[in-house]
Each structure stands twice: as C-alpha cells, then as structure tokens.
PDB file with one MODEL, atoms N, CA, C and O in Angstrom:
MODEL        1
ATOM      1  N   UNK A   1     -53.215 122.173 226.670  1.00  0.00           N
ATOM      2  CA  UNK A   1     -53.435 122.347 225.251  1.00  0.00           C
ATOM      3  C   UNK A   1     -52.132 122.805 224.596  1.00  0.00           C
ATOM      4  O   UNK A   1     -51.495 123.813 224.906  1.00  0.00           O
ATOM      5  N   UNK A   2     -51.812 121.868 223.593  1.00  0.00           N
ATOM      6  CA  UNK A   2     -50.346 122.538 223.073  1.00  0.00           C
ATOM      7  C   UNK A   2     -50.575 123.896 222.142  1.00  0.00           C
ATOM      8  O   UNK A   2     -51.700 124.065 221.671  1.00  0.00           O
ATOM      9  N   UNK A   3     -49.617 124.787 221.891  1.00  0.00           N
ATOM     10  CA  UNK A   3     -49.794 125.541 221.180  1.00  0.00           C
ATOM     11  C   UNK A   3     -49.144 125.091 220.160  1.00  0.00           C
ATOM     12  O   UNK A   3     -48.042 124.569 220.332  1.00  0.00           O
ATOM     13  N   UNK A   4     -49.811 125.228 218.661  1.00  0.00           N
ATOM     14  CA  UNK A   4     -48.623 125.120 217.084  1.00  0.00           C
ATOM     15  C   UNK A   4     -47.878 126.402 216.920  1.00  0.00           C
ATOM     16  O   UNK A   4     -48.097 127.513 217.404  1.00  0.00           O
ATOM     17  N   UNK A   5     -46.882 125.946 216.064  1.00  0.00           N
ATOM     18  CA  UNK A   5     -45.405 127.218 216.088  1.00  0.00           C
ATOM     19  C   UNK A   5     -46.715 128.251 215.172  1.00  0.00           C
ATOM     20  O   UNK A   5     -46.646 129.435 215.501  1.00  0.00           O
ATOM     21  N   UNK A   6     -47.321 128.082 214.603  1.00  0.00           N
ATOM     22  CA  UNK A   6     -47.789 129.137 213.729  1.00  0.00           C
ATOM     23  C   UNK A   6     -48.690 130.472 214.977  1.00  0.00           C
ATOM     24  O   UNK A   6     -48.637 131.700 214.919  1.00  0.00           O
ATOM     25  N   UNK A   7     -49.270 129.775 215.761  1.00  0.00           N
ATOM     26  CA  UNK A   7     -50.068 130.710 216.689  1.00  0.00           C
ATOM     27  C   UNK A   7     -48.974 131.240 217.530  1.00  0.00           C
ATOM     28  O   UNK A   7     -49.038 132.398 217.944  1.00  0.00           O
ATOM     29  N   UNK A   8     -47.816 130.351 217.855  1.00  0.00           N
ATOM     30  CA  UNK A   8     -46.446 131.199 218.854  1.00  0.00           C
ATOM     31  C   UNK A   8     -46.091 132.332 217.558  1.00  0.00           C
ATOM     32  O   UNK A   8     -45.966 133.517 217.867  1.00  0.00           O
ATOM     33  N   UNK A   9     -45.960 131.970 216.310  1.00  0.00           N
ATOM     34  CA  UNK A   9     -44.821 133.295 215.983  1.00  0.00           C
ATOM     35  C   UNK A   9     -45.905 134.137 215.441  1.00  0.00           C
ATOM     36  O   UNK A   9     -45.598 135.197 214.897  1.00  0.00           O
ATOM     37  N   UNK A  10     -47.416 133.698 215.550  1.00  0.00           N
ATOM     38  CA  UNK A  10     -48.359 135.097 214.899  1.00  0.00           C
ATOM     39  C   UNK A  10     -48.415 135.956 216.294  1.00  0.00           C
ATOM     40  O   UNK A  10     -48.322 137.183 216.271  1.00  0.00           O
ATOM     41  N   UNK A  11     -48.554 135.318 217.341  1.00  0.00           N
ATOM     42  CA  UNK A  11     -49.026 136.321 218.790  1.00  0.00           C
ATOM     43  C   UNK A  11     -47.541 136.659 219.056  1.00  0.00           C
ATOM     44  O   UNK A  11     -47.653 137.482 219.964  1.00  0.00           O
ATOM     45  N   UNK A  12     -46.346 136.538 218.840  1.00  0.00           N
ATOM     46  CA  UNK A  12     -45.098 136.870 219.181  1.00  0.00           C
ATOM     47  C   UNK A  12     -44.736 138.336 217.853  1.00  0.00           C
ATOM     48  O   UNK A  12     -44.151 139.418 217.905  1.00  0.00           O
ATOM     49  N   UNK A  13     -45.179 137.868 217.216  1.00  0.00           N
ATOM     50  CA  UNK A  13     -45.270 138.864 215.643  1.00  0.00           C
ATOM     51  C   UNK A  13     -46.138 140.157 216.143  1.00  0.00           C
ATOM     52  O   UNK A  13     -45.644 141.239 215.826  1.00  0.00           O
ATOM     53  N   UNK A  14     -47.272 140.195 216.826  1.00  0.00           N
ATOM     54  CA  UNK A  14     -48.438 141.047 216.864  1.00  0.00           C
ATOM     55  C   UNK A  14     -48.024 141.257 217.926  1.00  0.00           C
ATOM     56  O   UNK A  14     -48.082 142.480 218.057  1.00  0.00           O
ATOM     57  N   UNK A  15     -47.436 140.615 219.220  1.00  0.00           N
ATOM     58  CA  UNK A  15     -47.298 141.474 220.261  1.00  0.00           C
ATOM     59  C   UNK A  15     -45.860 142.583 220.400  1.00  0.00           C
ATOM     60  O   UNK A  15     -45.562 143.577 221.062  1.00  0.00           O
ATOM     61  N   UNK A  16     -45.192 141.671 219.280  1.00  0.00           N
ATOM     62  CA  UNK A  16     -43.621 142.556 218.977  1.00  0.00           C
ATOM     63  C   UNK A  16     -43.912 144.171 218.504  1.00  0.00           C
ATOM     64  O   UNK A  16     -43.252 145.169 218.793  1.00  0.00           O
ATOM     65  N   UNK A  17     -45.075 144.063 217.715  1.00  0.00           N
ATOM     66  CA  UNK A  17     -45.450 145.103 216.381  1.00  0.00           C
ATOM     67  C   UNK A  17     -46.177 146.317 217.165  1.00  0.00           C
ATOM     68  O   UNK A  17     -45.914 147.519 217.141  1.00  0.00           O
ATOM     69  N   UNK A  18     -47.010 145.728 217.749  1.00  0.00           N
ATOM     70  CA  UNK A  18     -47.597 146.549 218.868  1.00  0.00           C
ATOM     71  C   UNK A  18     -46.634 147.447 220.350  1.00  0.00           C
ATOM     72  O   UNK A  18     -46.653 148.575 220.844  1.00  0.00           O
ATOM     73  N   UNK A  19     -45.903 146.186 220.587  1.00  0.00           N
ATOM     74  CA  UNK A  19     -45.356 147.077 221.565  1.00  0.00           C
ATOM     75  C   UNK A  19     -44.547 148.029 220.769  1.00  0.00           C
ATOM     76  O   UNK A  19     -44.706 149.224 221.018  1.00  0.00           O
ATOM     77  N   UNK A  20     -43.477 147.591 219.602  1.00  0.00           N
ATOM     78  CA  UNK A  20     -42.890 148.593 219.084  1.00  0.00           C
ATOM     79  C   UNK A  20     -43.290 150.327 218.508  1.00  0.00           C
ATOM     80  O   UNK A  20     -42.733 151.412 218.678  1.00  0.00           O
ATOM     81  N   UNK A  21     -44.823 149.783 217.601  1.00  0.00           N
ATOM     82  CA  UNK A  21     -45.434 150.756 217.513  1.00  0.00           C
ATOM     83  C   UNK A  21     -45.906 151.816 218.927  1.00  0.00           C
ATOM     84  O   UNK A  21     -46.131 152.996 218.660  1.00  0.00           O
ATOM     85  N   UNK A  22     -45.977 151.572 219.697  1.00  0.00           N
ATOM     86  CA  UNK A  22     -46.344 152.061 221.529  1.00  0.00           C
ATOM     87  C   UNK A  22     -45.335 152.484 221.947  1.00  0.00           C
ATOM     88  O   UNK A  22     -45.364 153.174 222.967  1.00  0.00           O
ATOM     89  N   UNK A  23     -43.935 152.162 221.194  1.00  0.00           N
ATOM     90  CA  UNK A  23     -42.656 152.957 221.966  1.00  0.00           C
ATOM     91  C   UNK A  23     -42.152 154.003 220.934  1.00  0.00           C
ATOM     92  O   UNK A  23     -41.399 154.921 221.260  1.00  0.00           O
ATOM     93  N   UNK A  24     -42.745 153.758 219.295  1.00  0.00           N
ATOM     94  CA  UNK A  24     -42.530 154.368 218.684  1.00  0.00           C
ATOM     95  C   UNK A  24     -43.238 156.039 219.074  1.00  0.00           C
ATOM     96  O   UNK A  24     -42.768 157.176 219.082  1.00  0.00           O
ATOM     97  N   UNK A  25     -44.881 155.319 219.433  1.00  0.00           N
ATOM     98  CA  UNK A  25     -45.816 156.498 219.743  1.00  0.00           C
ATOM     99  C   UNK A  25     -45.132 157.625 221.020  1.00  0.00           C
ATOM    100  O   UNK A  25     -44.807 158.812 220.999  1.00  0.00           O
ATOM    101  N   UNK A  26     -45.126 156.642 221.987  1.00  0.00           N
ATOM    102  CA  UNK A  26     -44.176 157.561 223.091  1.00  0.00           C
ATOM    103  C   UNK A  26     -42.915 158.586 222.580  1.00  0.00           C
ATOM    104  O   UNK A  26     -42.896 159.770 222.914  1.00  0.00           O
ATOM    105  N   UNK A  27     -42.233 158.186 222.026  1.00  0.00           N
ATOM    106  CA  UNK A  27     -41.173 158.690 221.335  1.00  0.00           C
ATOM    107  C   UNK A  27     -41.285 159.800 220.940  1.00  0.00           C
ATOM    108  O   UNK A  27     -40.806 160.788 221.496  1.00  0.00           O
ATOM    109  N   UNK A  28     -42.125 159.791 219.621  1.00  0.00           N
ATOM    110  CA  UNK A  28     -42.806 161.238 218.932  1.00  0.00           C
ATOM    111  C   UNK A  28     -43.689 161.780 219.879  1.00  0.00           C
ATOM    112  O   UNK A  28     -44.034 162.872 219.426  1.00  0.00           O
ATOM    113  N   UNK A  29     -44.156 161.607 220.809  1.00  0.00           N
ATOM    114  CA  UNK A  29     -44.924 162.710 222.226  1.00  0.00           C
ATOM    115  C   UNK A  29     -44.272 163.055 222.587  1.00  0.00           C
ATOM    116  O   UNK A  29     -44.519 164.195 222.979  1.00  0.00           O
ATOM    117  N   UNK A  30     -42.552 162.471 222.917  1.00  0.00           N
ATOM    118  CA  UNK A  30     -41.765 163.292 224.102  1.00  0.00           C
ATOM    119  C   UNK A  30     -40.305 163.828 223.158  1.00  0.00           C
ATOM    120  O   UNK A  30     -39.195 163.999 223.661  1.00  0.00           O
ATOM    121  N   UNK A  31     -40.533 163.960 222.192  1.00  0.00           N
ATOM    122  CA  UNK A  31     -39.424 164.668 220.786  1.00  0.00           C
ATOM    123  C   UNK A  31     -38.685 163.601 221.057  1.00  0.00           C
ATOM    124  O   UNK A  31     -37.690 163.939 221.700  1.00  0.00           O
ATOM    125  N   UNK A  32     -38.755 161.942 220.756  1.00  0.00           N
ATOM    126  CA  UNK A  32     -37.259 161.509 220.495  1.00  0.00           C
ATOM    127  C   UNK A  32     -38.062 160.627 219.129  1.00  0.00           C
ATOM    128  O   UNK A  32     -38.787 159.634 219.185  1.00  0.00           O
ATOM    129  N   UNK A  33     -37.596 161.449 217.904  1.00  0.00           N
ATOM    130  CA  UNK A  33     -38.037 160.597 216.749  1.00  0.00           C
ATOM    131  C   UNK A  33     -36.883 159.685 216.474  1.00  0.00           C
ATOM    132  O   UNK A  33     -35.705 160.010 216.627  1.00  0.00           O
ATOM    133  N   UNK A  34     -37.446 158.134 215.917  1.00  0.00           N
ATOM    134  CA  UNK A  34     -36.344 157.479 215.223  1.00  0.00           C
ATOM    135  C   UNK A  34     -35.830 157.747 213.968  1.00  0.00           C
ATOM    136  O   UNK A  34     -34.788 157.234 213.562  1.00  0.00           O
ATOM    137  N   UNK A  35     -36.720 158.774 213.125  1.00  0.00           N
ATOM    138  CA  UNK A  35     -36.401 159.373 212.001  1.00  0.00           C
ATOM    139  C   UNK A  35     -35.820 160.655 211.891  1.00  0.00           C
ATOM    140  O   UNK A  35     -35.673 161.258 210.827  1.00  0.00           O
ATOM    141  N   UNK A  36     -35.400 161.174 213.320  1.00  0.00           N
ATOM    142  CA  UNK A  36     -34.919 162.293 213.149  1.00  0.00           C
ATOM    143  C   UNK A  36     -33.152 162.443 212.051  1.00  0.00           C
ATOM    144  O   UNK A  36     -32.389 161.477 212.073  1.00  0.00           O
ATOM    145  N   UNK A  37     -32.783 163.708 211.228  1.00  0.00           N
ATOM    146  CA  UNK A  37     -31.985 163.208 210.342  1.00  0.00           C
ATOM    147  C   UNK A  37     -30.473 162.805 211.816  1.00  0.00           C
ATOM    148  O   UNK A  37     -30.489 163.190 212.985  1.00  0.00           O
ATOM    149  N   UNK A  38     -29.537 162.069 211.213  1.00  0.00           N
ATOM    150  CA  UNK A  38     -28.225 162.138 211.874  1.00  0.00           C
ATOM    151  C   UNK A  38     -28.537 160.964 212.897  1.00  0.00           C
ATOM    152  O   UNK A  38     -29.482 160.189 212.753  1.00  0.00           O
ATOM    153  N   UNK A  39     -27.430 160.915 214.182  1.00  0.00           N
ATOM    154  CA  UNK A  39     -27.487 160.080 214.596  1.00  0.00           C
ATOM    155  C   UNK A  39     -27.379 160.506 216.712  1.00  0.00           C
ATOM    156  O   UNK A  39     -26.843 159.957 217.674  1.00  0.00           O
ATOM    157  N   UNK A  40     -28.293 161.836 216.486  1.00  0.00           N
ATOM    158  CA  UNK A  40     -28.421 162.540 217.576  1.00  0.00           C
ATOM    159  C   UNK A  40     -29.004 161.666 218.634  1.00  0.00           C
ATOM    160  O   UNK A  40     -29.363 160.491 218.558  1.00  0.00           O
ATOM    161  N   UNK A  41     -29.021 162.558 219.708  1.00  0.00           N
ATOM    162  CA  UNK A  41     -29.580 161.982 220.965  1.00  0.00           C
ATOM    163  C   UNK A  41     -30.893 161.884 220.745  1.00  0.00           C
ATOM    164  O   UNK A  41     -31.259 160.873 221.345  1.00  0.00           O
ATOM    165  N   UNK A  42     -32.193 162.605 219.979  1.00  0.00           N
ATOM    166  CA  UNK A  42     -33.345 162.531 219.903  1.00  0.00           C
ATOM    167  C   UNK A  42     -33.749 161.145 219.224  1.00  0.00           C
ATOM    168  O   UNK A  42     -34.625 160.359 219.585  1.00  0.00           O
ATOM    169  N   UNK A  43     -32.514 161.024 217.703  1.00  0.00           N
ATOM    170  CA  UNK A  43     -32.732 159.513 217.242  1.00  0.00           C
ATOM    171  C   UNK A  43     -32.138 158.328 217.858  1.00  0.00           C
ATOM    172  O   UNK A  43     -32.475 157.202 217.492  1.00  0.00           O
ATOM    173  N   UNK A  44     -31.340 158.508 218.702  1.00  0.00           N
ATOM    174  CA  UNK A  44     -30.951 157.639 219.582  1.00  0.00           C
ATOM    175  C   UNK A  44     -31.838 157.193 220.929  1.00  0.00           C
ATOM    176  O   UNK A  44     -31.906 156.011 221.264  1.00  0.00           O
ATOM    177  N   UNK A  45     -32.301 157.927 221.436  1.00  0.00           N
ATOM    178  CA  UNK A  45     -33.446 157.771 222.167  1.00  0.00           C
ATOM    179  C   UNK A  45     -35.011 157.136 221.752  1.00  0.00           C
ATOM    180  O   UNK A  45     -35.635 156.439 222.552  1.00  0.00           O
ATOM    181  N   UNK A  46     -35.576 157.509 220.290  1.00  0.00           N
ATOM    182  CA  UNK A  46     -36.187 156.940 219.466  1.00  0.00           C
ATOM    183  C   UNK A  46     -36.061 155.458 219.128  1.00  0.00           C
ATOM    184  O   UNK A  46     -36.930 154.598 219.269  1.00  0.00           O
ATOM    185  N   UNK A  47     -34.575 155.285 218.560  1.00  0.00           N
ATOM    186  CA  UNK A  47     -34.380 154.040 218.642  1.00  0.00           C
ATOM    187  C   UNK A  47     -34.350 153.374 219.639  1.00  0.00           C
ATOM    188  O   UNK A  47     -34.498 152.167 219.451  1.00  0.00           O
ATOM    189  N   UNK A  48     -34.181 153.781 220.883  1.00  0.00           N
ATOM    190  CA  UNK A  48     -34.490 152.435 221.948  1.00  0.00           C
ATOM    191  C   UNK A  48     -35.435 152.157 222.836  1.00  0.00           C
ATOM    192  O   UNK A  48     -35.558 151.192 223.591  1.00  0.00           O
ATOM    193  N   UNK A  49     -36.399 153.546 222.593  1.00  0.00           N
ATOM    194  CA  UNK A  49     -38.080 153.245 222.996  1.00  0.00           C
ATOM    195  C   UNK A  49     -38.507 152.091 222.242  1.00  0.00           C
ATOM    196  O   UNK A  49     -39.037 151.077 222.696  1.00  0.00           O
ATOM    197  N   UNK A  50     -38.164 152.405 220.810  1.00  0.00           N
ATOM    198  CA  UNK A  50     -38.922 150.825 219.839  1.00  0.00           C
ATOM    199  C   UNK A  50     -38.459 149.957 220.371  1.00  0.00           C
ATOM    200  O   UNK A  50     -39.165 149.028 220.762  1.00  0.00           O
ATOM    201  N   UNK A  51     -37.032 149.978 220.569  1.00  0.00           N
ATOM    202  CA  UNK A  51     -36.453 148.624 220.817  1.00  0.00           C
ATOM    203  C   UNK A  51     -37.270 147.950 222.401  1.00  0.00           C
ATOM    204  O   UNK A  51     -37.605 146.789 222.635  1.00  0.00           O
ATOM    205  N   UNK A  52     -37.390 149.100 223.219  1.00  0.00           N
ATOM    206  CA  UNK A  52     -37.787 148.484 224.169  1.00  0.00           C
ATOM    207  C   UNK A  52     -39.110 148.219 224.356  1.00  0.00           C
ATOM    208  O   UNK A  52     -39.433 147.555 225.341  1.00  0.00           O
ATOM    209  N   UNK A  53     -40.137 148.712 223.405  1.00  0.00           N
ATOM    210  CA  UNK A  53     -41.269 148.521 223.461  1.00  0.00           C
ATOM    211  C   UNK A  53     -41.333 146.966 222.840  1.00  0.00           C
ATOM    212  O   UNK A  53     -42.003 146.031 223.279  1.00  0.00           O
ATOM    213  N   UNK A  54     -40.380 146.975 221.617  1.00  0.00           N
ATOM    214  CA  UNK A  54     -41.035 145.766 220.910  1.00  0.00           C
ATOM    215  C   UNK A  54     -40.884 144.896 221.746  1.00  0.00           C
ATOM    216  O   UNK A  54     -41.951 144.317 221.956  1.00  0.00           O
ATOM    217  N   UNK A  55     -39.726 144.366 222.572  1.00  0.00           N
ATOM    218  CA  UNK A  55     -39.215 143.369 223.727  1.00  0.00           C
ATOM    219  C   UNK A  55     -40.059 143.106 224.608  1.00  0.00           C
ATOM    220  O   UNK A  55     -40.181 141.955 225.028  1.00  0.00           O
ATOM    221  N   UNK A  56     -40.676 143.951 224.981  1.00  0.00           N
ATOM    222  CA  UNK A  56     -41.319 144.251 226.031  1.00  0.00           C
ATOM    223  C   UNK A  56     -43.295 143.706 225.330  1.00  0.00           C
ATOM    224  O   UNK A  56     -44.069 143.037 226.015  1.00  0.00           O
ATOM    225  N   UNK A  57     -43.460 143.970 224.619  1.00  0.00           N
ATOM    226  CA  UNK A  57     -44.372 143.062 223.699  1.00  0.00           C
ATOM    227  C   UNK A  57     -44.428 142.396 223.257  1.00  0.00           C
ATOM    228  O   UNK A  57     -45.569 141.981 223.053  1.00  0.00           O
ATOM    229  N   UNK A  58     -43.420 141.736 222.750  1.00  0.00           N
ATOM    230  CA  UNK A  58     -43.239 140.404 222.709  1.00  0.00           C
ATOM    231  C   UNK A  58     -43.224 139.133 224.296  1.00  0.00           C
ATOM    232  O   UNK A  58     -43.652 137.993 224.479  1.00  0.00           O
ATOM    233  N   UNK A  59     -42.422 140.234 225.206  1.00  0.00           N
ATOM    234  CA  UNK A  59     -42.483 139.639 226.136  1.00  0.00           C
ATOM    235  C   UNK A  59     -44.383 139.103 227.207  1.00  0.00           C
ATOM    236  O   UNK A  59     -44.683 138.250 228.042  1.00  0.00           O
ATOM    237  N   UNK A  60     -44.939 139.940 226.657  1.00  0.00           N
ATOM    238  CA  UNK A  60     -46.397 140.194 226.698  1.00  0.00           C
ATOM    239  C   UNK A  60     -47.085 138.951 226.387  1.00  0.00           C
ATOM    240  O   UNK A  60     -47.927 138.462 227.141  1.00  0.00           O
ATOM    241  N   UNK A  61     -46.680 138.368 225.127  1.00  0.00           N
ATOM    242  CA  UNK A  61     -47.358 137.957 224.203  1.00  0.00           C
ATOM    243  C   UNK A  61     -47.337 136.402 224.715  1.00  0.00           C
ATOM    244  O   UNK A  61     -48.195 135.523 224.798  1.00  0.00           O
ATOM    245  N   UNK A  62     -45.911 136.490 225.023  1.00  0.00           N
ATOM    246  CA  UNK A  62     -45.412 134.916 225.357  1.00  0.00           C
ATOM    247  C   UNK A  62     -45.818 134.607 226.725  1.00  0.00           C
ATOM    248  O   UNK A  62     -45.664 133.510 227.261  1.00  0.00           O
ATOM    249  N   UNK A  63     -46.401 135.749 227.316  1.00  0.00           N
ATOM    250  CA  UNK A  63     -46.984 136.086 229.308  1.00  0.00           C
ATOM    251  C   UNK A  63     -48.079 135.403 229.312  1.00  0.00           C
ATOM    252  O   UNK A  63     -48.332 134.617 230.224  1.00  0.00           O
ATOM    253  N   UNK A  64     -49.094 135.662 228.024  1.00  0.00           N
ATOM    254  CA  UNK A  64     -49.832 135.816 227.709  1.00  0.00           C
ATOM    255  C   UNK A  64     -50.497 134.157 227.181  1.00  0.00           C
ATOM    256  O   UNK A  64     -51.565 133.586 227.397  1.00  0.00           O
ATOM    257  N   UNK A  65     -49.301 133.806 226.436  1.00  0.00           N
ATOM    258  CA  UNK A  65     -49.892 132.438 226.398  1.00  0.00           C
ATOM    259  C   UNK A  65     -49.681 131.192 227.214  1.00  0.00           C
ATOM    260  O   UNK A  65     -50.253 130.103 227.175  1.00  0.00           O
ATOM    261  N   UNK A  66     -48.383 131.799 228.205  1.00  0.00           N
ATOM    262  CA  UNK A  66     -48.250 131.096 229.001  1.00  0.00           C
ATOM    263  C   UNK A  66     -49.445 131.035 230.280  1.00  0.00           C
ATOM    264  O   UNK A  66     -49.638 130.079 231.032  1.00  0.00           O
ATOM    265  N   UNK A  67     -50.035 132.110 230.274  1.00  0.00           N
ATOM    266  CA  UNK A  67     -51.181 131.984 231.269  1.00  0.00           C
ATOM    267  C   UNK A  67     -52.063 131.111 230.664  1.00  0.00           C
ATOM    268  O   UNK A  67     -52.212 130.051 231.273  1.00  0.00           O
ATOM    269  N   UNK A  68     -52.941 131.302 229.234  1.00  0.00           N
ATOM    270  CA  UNK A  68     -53.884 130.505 228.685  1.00  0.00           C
ATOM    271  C   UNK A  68     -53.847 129.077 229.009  1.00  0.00           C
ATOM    272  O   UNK A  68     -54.665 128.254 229.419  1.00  0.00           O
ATOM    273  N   UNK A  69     -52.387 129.073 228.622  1.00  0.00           N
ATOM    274  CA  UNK A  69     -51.985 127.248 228.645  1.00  0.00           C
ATOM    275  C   UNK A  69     -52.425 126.764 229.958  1.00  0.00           C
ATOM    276  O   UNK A  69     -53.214 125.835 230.127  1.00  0.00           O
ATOM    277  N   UNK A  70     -51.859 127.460 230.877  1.00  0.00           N
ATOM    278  CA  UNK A  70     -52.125 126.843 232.862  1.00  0.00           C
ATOM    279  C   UNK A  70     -53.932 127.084 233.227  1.00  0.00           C
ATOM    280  O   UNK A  70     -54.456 126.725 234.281  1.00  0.00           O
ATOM    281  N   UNK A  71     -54.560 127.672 232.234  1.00  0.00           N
ATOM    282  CA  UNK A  71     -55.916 127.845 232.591  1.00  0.00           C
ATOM    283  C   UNK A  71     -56.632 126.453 231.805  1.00  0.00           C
ATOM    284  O   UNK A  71     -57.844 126.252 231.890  1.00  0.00           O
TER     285      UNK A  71
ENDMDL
END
C-alpha cells in the first residue's frame, strides 16, 4: 500500500512533536530547562533533550510506517 506525502509529513510532524515534547518533559524533571535565562549548561542540556527527543520521534514515526507497509 503506498503511502501519500500528506500522511508521511502528518505522522513525521506528530511523531517529531511528541518526541520533542517527551525530551522537553524529561528536561524540566531533571533541572535542564530550555528556557532557562543565558546560555548555561542547564539550557544547553535542555536544548538537546528536545533535540534528541524530536529525532528520535520522528525516527519512530517513519519505524512505524515502515512496519505497516510490510504488514
């Protein structure tokens, strides 16, 4: 079953958003806000939970439809 670009960039969109939000959440549990003021180690650490959450959910997403497709 092919997939259309609109269902790749909505489940690539929602799985990006999600994981980001999930690294954002981790972040503020373990004190590394991305909003902290300056450009400290707490916001530096913040920033690359998101970063790695969103990647990492996106990477999910695309796991995700690649299984559907082979089923």
């Amino acid at each position: 079953m092919a997939t259309s670009p609109a269902l790749e960039g909505l489940t690539d969109a929602i799985g990006f958003v999600a994981g980001a939000l999930l690294g954002f959440g981790i972040g503020r549990l373990t004190g590394l806000d991305v909003f902290a003021p300056g450009y400290g180690l707490a916001a530096i650490g913040g920033i690359v939970l998101v970063g790695l959450g969103g990647g990492t959910g996106l990477q999910l997403a695309r796991a995700w439809r690649a299984a559907r497709r082979r089923d």
